[in-house]
N, C-alpha and C positions, 0 to 999 in steps of 0.2 A: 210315044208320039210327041212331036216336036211342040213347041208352045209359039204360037203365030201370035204376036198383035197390029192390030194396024194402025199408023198413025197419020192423023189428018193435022192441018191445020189450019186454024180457024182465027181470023182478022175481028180484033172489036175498036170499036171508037170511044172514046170518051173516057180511057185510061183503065178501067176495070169491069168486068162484069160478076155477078154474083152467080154462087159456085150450082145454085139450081136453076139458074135462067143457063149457065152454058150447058148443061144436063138436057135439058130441053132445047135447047136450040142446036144441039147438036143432032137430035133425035135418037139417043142415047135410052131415054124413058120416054112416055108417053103423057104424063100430065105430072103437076109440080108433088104432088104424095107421093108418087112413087121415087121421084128425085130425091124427098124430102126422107124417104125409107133406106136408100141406097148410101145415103150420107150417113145417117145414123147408126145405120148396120157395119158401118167401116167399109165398103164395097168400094169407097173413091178415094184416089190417091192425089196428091197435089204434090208435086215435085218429087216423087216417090216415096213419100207418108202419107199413112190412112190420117184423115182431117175430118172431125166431125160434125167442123161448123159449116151450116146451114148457109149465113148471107157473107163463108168467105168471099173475099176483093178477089179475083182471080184476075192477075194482070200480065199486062207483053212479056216474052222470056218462061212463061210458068209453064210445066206440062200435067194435064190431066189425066188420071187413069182410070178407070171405068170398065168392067167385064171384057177383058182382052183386049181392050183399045183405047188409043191416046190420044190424045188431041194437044199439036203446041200452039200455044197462043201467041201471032202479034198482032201489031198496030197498024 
């Protein structure tokens, strides 16, 4: 079976957002724990490495990975 992901992308202001407010505002999880489990677990990728930190900068140009789906970030 083929490996689908899909990617969206998603516009921030103000130069960065933090790697569990985009988790959430992407509706990716459902409240900031479960964001904050899925970072921890290695479950999220940022530019194609597991990253474990919590309040990374995720800024324009970066892609996130997340349970088969991505999200590219710009401005």
């Amino acid at each position: 079976m083929p490996y689908i992901c899909v990617m969206v992308t998603y516009q921030i202001t103000g130069g960065y957002i933090p790697l569990i407010q985009l988790l959430k505002a992407l509706n990716w999880v459902e409240h900031g724990g479960e964001a904050q489990a899925a970072v921890s677990s290695g479950s999220v990728k940022c530019n194609g490495e597991v990253d474990y930190r919590k309040r990374l900068k995720v800024r324009p140009g970066d892609v996130v990975e997340f349970s088969g789906k991505q999200a590219h970030i710009i401005e």
